[in-house]
Backbone as CSV, one residue per row, in Angstrom:
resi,resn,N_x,N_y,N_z,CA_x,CA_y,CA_z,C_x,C_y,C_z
1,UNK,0.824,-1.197,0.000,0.000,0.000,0.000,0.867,1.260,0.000
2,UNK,2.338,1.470,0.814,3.008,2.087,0.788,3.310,2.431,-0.821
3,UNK,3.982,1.574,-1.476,4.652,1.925,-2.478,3.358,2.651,-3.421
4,UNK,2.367,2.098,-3.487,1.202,2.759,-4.553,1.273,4.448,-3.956
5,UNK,1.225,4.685,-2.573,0.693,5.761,-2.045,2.187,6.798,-2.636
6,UNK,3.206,6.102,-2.109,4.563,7.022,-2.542,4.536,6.820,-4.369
7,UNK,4.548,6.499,-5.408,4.197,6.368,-6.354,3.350,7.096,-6.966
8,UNK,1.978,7.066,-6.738,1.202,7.856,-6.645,1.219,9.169,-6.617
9,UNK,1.492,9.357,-5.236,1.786,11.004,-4.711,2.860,11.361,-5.468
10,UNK,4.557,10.961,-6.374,5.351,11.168,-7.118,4.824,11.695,-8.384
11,UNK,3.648,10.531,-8.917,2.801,10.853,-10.297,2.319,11.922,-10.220
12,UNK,1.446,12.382,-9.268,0.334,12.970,-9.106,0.951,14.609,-9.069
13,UNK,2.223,14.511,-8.217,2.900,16.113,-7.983,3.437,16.561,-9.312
14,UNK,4.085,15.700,-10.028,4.668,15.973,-11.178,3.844,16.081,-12.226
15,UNK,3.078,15.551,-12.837,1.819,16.189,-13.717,1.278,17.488,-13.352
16,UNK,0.990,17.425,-11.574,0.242,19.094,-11.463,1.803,20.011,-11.328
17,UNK,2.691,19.550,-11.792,4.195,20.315,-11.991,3.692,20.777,-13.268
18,UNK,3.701,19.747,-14.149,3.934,19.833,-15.455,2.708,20.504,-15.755
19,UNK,1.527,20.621,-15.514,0.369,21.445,-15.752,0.499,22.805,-15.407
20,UNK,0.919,22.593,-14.429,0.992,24.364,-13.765,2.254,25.296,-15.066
21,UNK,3.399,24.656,-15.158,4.181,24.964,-15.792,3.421,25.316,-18.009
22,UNK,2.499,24.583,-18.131,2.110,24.495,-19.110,1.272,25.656,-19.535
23,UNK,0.116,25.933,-18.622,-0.695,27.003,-17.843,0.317,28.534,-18.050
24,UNK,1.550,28.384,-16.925,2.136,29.624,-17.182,2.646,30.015,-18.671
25,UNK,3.474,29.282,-19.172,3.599,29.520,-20.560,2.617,30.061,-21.841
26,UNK,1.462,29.033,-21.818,0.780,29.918,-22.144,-0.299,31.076,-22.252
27,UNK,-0.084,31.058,-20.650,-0.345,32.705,-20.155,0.806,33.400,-20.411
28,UNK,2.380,33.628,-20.422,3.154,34.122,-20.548,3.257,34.740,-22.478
29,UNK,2.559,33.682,-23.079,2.500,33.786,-24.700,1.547,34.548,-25.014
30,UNK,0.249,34.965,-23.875,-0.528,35.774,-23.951,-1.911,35.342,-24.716
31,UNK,-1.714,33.835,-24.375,-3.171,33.392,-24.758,-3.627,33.271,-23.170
32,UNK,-5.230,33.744,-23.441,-5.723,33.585,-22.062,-6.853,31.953,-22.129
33,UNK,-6.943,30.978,-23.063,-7.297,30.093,-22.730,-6.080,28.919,-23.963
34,UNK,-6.505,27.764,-23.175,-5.211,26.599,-23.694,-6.339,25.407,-23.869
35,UNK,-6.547,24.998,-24.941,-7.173,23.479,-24.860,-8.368,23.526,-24.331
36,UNK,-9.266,24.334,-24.567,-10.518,25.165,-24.122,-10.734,25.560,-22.608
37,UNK,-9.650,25.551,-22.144,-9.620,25.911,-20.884,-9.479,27.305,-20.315
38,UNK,-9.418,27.992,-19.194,-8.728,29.197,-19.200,-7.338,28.672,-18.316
39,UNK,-6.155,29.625,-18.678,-5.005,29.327,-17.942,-4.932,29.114,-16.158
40,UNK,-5.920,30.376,-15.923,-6.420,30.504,-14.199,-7.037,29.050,-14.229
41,UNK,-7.635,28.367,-14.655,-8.509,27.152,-14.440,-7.221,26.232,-14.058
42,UNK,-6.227,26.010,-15.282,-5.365,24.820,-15.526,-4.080,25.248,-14.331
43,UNK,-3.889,26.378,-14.091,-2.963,26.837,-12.989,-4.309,26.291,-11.484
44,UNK,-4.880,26.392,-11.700,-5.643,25.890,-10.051,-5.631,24.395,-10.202
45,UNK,-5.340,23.856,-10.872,-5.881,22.223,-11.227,-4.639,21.497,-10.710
46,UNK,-3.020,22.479,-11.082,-1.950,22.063,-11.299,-1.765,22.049,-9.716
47,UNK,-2.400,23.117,-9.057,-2.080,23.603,-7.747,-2.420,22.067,-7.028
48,UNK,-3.627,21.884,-7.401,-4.742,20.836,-6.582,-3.859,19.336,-6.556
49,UNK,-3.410,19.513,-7.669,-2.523,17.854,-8.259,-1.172,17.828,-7.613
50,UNK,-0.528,19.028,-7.291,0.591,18.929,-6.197,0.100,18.888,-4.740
51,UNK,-1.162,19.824,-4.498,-1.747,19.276,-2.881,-1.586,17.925,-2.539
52,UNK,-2.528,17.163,-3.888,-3.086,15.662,-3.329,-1.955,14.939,-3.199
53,UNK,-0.859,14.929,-4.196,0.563,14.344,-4.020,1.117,14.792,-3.097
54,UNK,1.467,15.877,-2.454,2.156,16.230,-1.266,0.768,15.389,0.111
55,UNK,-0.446,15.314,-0.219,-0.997,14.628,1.055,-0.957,13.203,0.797
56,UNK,-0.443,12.185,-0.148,-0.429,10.985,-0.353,1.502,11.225,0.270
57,UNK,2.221,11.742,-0.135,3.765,11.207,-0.009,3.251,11.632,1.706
58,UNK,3.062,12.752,2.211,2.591,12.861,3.976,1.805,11.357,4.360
59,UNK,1.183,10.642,3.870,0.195,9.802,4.409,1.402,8.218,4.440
60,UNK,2.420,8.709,3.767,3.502,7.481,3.588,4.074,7.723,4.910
61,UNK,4.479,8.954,4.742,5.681,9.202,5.859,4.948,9.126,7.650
62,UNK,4.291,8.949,7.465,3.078,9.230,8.700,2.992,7.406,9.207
63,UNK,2.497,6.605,8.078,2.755,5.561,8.130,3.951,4.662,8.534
64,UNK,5.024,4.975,7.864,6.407,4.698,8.167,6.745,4.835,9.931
65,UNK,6.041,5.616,10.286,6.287,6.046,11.670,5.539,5.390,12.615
66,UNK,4.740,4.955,12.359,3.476,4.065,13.254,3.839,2.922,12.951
67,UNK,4.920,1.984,11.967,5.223,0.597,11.447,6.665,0.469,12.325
């Protein structure tokens, strides 16, 4: 269960990396929507996808400690 959760939370931070990063660019290019989205949308999404990964790799390390 460990390894899915650390795995997981690795996947999960790095996509909302790679989203957020995608988001700024092309807000930086001065389009205000990407892939019918708006950039503010895909920058909050990216935010949300590093939360849940930073609370899955916490839910490892939390574990590790009670084992």
């Amino acid at each position: 269960m460990n390894t899915v959760l650390l795995r997981g939370g690795q996947l999960i931070g790095l996509l909302g990396i790679l989203l957020m990063l995608v988001s700024v660019y092309a807000r930086f290019a001065g389009k205000f929507t990407f892939g019918g989205y708006q950039t503010g949308t895909l920058l909050l999404a990216g935010m949300g996808a590093v939360v849940v990964g930073c609370f899955f790799l916490l839910w490892v390390i939390a574990d590790r400690d009670r084992g």
